[in-house]
C-alpha positions in Angstrom: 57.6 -80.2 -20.1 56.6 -76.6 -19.6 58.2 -73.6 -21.6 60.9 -71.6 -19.8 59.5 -68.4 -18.4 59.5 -65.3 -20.4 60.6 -61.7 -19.0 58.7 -58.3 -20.0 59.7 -54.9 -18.7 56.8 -53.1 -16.5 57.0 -49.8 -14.8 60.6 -49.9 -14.8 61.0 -53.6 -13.3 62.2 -56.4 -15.4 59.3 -59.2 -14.5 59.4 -63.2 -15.3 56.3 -65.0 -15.9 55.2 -68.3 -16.7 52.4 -67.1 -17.7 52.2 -65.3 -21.0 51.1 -61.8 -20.2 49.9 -58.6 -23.0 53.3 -56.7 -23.2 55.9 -57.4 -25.4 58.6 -59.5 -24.1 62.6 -58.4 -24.0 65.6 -60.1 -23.7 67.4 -59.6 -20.2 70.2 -61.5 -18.9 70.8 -61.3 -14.7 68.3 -61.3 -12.4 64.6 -60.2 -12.8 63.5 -57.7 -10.5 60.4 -59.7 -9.9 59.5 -63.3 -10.3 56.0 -64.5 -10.8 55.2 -68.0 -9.7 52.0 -69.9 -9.3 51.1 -70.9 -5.5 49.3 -74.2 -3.9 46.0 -73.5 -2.0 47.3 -75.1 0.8 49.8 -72.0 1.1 47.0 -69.1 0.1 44.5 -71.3 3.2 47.2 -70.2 5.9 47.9 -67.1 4.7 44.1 -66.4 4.6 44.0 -67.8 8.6 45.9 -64.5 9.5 42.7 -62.3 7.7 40.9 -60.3 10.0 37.8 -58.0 9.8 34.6 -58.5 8.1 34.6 -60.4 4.5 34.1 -58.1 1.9 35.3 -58.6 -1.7 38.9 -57.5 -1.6 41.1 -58.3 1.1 44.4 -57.8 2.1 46.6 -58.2 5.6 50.8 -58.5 6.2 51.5 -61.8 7.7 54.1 -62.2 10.3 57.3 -63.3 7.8 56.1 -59.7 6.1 54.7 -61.2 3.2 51.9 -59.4 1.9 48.5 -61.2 0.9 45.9 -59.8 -1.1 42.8 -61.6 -2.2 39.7 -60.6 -4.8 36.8 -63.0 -3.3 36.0 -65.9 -5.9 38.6 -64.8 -8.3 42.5 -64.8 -7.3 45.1 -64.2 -4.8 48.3 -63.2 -4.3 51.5 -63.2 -1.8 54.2 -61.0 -2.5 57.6 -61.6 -1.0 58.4 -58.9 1.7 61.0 -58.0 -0.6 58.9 -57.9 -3.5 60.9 -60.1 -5.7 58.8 -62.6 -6.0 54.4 -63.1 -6.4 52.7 -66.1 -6.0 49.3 -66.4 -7.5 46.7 -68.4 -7.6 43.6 -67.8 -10.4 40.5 -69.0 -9.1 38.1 -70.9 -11.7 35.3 -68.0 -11.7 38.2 -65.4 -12.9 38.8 -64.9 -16.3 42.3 -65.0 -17.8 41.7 -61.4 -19.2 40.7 -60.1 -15.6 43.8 -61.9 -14.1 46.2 -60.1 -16.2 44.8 -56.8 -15.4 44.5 -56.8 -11.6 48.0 -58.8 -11.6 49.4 -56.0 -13.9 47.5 -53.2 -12.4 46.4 -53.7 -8.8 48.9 -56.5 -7.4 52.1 -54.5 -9.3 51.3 -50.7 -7.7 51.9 -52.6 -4.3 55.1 -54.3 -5.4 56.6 -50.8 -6.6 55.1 -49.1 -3.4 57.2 -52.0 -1.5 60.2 -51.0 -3.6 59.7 -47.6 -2.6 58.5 -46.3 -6.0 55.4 -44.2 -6.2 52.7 -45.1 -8.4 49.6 -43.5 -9.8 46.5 -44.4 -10.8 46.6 -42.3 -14.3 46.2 -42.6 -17.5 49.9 -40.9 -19.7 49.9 -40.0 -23.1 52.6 -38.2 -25.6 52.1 -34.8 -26.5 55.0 -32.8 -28.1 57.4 -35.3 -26.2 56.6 -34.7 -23.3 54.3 -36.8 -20.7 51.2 -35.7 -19.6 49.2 -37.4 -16.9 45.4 -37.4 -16.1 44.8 -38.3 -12.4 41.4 -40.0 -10.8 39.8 -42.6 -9.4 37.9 -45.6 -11.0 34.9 -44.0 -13.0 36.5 -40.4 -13.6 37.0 -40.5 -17.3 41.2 -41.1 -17.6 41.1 -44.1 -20.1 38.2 -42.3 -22.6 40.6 -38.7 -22.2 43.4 -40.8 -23.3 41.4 -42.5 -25.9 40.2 -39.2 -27.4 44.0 -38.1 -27.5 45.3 -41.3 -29.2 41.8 -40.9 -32.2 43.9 -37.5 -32.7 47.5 -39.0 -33.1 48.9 -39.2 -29.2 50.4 -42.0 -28.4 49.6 -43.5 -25.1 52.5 -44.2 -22.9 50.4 -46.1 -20.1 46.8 -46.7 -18.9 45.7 -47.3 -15.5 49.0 -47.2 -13.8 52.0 -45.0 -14.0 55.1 -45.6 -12.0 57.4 -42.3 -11.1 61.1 -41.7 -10.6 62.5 -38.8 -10.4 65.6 -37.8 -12.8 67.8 -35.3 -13.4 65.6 -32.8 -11.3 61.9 -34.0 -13.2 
């Protein structure tokens, strides 16, 4: 018998997992905004039928229920629900559990906020004086090691690789 899934709270959504993932868990009763739940490769082999294009190493095309698929060659895949409550994944024996966790946290979540209709950045957020500040860039460009060098002189780092926004009260 398997343990019951756990729920963590991620950009603002309350996700369950099977899976145990790095973030602390919480305690939410109702609904999660997002359920993660592994998938048969018998379901990932259609979806992949409705691929088109050249093969390159990621992939990703809507199907015609709406559900998205999205595939890293050799290493996972993933279907999100066309209402993004739900991802089914499927971790491919060359990937590593570490890897997993941060395309599934990073990559595979941006797309279920987009679907919700929440913007998210590729940034790297850290604390100073209370307020958020947010270095922008793509892969390569230095974010992470920035934010490191804040958090060596006391910053806190509210969130690496992804940040999700909602606008409040005007900010």
């Amino acid at each position: 018998m398997s343990a019951p899934p756990s729920r963590y709270r991620l950009y603002g959504l309350t996700v369950e997992s099977p899976l145990p993932l790095p973030c602390p868990r919480v305690r939410l009763w109702g609904e999660p905004d997002v359920r993660l739940t592994p998938g048969r490769a018998a379901r990932f082999a259609g979806a992949r039928q409705h691929l088109s294009g050249p093969p390159s190493w990621f992939r990703s095309t809507v199907l015609p229920d709406g559900t998205m698929y999205l595939g890293w060659t050799g290493l996972f895949e993933f279907l999100i629900a066309p209402d993004a409550t739900e991802v089914v994944y499927r971790r491919l024996a060359g990937a590593a559990r570490e890897s997993f966790n941060v395309y599934l946290l990073g990559h595979v979540l941006s797309f279920v906020l987009a679907s919700r209709g929440t913007e998210a950045l590729h940034s790297t957020v850290v604390l100073v004086g209370g307020e958020a500040v947010e270095f922008l860039g793509d892969c390569g460009y230095g974010k992470s090691t920035l934010g490191a060098a804040f958090l060596a002189r006391g910053f806190p780092i509210l969130t690496d690789d992804l940040a999700a926004l909602d606008a409040r009260g005007g900010r």
